[in-house]
Each structure stands twice: as structure tokens, then as C-alpha cells.
C-alpha positions as CSV (number, residue, x, y, z in Angstrom):
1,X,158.2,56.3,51.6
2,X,156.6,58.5,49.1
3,X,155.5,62.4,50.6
4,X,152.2,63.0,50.9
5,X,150.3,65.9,49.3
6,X,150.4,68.1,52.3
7,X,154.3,67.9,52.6
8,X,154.9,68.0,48.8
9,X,152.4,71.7,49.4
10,X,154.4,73.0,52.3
11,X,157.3,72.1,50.5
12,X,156.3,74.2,47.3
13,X,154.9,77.2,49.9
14,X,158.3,77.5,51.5
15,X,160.3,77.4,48.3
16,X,157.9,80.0,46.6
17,X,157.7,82.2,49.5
18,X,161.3,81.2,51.4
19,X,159.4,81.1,54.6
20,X,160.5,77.7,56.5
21,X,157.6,75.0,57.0
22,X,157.8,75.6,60.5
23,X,156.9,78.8,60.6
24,X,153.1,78.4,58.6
25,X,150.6,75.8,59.2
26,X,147.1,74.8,57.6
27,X,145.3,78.2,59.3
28,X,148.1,80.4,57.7
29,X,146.4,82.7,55.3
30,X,148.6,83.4,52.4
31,X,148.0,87.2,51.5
32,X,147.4,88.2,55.3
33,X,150.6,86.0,57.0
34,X,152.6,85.2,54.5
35,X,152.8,88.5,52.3
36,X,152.2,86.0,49.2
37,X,151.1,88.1,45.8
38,X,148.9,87.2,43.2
39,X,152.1,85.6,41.1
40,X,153.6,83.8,44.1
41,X,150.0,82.6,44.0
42,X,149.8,81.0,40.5
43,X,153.8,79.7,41.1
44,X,152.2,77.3,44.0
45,X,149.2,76.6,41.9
46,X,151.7,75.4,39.1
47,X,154.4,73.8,41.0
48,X,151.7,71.9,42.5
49,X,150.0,70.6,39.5
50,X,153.6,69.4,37.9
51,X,154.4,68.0,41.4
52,X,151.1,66.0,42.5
53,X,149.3,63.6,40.7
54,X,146.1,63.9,39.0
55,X,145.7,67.8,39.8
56,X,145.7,68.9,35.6
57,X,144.8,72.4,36.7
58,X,143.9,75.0,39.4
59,X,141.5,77.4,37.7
60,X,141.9,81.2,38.6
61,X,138.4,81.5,39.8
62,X,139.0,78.8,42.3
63,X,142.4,79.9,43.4
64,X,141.3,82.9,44.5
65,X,139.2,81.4,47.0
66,X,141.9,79.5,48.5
67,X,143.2,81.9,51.2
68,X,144.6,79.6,53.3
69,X,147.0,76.7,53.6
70,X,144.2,74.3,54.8
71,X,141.9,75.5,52.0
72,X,144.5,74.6,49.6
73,X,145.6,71.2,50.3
74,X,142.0,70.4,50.9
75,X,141.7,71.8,47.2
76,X,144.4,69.6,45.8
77,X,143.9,66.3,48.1
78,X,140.0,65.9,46.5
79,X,141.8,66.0,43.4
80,X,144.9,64.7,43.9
81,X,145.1,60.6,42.3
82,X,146.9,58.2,44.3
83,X,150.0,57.0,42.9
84,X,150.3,53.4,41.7
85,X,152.3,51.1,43.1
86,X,155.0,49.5,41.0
């Protein structure tokens, strides 16, 4: 079974930040919980667009208003294309 966009996200968050998915959840705010800076940021926000389908791109204005998990994979699931089945 394929992962779905919210693991394939937690997965990227706790290899960019080395924080196990355990410990965060969707009301985890990246700055205030995690200690995430502004380049562990953009590492997620890439990560994520070679790893999910149909995200082409995060833009900077936008990513700064993504403070949280939740915001984030709400971001990237409205823009996220399903994959086809073979």
C-alpha cells in the first residue's frame, strides 16, 4: 500500500529535524516546538515537492504561513495529485 501524503510529510519532518514522528503531531508548530529554522524550512518544502505528486512548488510567501504541521499537509494535500494506478 502506497503512503499517504501525511506520512510521506512526517516522514520528511523527522528526517529534516531528527525528531521521531511520535513525538510531533498536526498542532505541532515548527519554529515554536520543533526549533525548525528558516532552511530546515525550505529542506521540507523541497523534499516534499520531489517526494509527493503534483506539488511543482511551495512558494516562499506561502511557506511562511505554514506554521504548523496541520497547516502544512493541508497545504500539500489540496495540491497534492493522486497517483495513477498501474
Amino acid at each position: 500500500m502506497a503512503e499517504s501524503v501525511s506520512d510521506t510529510i512526517q516522514n520528511i519532518i523527522a528526517t529534516v529535524t531528527r525528531v521521531d514522528t511520535d513525538e510531533f503531531d498536526g498542532d505541532t508548530h515548527f519554529q515554536d516546538d520543533l526549533d525548525v529554522a528558516s532552511l530546515q524550512i525550505v529542506e521540507i518544502a523541497e523534499l516534499t515537492i520531489q517526494e509527493v505528486d503534483g506539488v511543482v512548488e511551495i512558494p516562499d510567501d506561502d511557506l511562511v504561513e505554514l506554521e504548523t504541521v496541520a497547516d502544512f499537509t493541508a497545504y500539500v494535500e489540496e495540491r497534492a495529485e493522486p497517483k495513477a494506478a498501474n
